[in-house]
N, C-alpha and C positions, 0 to 999 in steps of 0.2 A: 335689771333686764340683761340677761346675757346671751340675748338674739341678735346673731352676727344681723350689721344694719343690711346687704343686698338682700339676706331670707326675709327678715320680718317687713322690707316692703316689697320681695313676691308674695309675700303672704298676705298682706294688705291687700292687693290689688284684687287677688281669689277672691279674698271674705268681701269686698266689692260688689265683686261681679255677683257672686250666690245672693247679694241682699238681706241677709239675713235679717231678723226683726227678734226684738227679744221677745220671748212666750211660745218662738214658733217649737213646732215638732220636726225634728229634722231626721233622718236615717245617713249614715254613714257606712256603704256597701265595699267591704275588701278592708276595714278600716285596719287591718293586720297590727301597727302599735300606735299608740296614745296622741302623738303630738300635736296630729291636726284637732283631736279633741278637746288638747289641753288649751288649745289658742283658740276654739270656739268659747269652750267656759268661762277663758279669760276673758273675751271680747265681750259677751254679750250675759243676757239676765232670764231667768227663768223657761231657760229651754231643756226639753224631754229630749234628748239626745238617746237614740239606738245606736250601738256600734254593731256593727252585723262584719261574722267572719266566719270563716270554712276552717283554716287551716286549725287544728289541734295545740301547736304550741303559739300562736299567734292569741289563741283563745286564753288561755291558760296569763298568759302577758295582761292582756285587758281586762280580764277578771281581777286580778293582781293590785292593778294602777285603779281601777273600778273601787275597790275596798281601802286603797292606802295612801293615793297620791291625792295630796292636797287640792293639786291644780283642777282636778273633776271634779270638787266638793264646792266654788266656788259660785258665788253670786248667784246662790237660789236655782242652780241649775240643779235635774236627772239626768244621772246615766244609768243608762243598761246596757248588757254585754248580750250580746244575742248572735246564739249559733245557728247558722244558715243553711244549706247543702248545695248541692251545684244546679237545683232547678228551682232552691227559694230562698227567699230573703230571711223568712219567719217574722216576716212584719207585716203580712195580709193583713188587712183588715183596718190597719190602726191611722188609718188617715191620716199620712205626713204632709205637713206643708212642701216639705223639699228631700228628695233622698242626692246626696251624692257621691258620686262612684269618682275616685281621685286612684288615676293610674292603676283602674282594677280592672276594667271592662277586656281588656284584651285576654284576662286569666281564667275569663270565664266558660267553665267548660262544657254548659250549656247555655249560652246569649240568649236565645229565642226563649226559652221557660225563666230563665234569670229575668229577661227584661217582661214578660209576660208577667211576673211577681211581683216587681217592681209598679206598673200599670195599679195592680191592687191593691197596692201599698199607699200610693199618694189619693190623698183628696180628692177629686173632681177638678178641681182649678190648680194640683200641687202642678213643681216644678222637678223636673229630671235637668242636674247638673252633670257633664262627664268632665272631666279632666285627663285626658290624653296624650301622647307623641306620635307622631306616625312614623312607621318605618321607612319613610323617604326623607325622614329629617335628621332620625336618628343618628348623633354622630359618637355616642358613648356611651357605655355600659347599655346595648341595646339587646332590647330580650327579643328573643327569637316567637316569638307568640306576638308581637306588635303588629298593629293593623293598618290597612292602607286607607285614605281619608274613605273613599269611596267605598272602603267594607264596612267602616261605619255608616255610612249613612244609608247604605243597603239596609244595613242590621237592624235601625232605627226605627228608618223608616215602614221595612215589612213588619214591625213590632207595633206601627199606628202611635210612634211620635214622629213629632213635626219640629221641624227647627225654629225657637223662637229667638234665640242670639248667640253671637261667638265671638271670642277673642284670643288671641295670641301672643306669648310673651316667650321672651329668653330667662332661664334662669342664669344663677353666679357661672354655671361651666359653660356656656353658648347653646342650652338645648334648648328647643324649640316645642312649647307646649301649645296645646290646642285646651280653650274652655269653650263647652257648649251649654247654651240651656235649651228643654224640649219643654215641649207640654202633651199632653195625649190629645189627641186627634180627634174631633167630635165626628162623629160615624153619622 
């Protein structure tokens, strides 16, 4: 295992918090390259894993690692490599136990139809995980598209999810990340 020991227990703590269960179906939104997938496949058994992306050579990468890299072929898991656009996921329909968005929601250049996609993507009972920084915390390599706590939960919220937990960590540099989980809102 050559996972510096600080990353593999913030990463512990994530795959935690998401609860994953092996067999679930999961969506991975913005998942741009492999790693967080390769440490889902590692951890767990028999999950239909989408990786969903917009960007052209981000696509091209996960296709790549999709066909060749041992680490996604592992312990009875699928993956798929699934290109999205800026108003959908291209996972309508396929009833994910959990979709999550790790440090992508701010890039999104339609939020309202992105999470609107999202909504028809999960289950009925699925879970919306975000993984965030907010730009009041931000003290490096901070992208200028970062959002303020309260434009997410604007965002969220007019989108008809509800907040059902959250938590907070430092990563190895002192950033300060935000985990949410929602669920959809019974109308």
């Amino acid at each position: 295992d050559h996972t510096v020991p600080q990353l593999k227990g913030i990463l512990e703590e994530e795959l935690t918090f998401y609860g994953i269960q092996d067999g679930e179906r999961i969506g991975e939104i913005g998942s741009g390259e492999p790693s967080f997938a390769c440490a889902l496949t590692a951890s767990y058994q028999n999950l239909q894993l989408y990786l969903n992306e917009v960007a052209p050579l981000a696509l091209v990468q996960l296709r790549y690692h999709q066909l060749y890299n041992p680490m996604l072929q592992t312990n009875n898991n699928r993956v798929w490599v699934i290109e999205g656009s800026d108003k959908s996921t291209g996972l309508e329909g396929q009833k994910l136990d959990k979709v999550i968005v790790r440090n992508a929601l701010h890039h999104f250049s339609e939020p309202e139809a992105m999470l609107q996609s999202i909504r028809l993507s999960l289950k009925p009972e699925g879970a919306l995980f975000i993984k965030e920084k907010f730009v009041a915390d931000c003290q490096r390599q901070c992208c200028e598209l970062l959002l303020g706590r309260q434009q997410l939960y604007n965002l969220l919220n007019g989108q008809h999810f509800e907040q059902v937990d959250s938590t907070v960590f430092q990563d190895q540099l002192g950033e300060t990340w935000w985990l949410f989980q929602y669920r959809k809102q019974v109308n």
